[in-house]
C-alpha positions in Angstrom: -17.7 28.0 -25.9 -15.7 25.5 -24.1 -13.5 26.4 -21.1 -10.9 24.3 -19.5 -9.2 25.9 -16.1 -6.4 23.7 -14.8 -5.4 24.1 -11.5 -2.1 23.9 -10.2 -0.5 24.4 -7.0 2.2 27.3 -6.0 4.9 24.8 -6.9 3.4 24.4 -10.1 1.8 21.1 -9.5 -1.4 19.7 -11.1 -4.7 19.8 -8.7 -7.1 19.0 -11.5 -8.9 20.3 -14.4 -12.4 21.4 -15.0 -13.6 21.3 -18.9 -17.6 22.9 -19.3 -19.7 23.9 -22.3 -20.0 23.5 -25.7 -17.4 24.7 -28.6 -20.4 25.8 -30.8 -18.3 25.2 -33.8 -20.6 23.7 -35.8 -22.0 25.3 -39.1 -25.6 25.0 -39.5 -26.6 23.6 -43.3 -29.9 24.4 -45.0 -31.2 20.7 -43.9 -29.0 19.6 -40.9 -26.5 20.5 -38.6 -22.6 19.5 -39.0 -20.9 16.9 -36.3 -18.8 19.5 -34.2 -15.6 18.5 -34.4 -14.1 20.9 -32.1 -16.3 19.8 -29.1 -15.3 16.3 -30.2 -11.6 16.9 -30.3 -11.4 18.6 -27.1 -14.0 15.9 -25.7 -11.2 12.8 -26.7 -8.2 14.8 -25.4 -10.1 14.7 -22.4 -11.9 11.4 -22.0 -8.1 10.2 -23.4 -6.3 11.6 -20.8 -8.4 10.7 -17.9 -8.2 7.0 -19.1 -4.8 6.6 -19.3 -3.8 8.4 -15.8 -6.5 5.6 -14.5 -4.8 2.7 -16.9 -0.8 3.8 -17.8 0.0 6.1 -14.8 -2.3 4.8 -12.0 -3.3 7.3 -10.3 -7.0 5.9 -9.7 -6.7 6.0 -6.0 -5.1 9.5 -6.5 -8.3 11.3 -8.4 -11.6 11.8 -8.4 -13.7 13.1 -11.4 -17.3 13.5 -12.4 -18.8 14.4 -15.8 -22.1 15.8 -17.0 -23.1 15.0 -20.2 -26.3 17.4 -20.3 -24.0 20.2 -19.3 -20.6 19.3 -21.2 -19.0 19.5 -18.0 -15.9 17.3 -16.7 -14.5 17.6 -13.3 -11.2 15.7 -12.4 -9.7 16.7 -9.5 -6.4 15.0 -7.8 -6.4 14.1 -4.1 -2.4 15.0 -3.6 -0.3 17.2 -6.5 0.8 15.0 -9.2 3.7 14.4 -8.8 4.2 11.0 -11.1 6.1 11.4 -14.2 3.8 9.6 -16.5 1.0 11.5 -14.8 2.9 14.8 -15.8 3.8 13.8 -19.6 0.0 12.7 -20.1 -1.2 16.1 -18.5 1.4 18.4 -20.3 0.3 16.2 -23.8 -3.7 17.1 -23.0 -2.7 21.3 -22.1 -0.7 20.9 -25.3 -3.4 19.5 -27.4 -5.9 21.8 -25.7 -4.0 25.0 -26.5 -3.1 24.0 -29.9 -6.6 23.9 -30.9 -7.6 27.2 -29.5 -4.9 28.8 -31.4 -6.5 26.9 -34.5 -9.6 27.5 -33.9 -10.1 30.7 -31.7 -10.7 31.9 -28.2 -14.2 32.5 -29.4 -14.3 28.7 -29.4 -12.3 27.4 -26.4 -10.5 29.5 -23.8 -7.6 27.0 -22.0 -6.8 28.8 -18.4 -4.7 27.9 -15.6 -5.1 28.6 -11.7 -3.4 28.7 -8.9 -5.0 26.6 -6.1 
């Protein structure tokens, strides 16, 4: 199962997301085993979203972030709340995405949560 906690502050501001494990979606066939395309879609909404705060929003100098590929584990964390609009619309589109696809694929699959940091 993937999980993906996003942390906000008590003015509802975004600290950062973590995003660890595997969907385990994929159906095993008699001689191979299916691409996962949940771990995939949740993997580019991801990846996506880091890019373009870096590229569109610039908040480079603003976060940090570290990935694991052994462990299917992303850490991007921001330095100060967000508090950039472009920053915002990219972050709401990602939590958007993110809980779109646990309602289409299930809970068992990917669990979206939010903390207060």
């Amino acid at each position: 199962m993937t999980t993906v906690i996003i942390t906000m502050n008590n003015s509802k501001q975004y600290k950062g997301f973590i995003c660890s494990g595997h969907a385990g979606f994929a159906k095993k066939t008699l001689f191979f085993k299916q691409p996962d395309i949940l771990c995939s879609s949740i993997s580019t909404l991801v990846i996506n979203t880091i890019n373009c705060l870096e590229l569109i929003a610039g908040e480079q100098a603003n976060m940090t972030y570290e990935t694991d590929d052994s462990l299917a584990h992303i850490n991007c964390q921001f330095n100060e709340p967000v508090i950039n609009e472009k920053s915002i619309v990219l972050l709401d589109a990602m939590v958007l995405g993110l809980t779109e696809l646990s309602k289409e694929y299930g809970n068992e699959y990917l669990q979206v949560k939010f903390e207060e940091v």
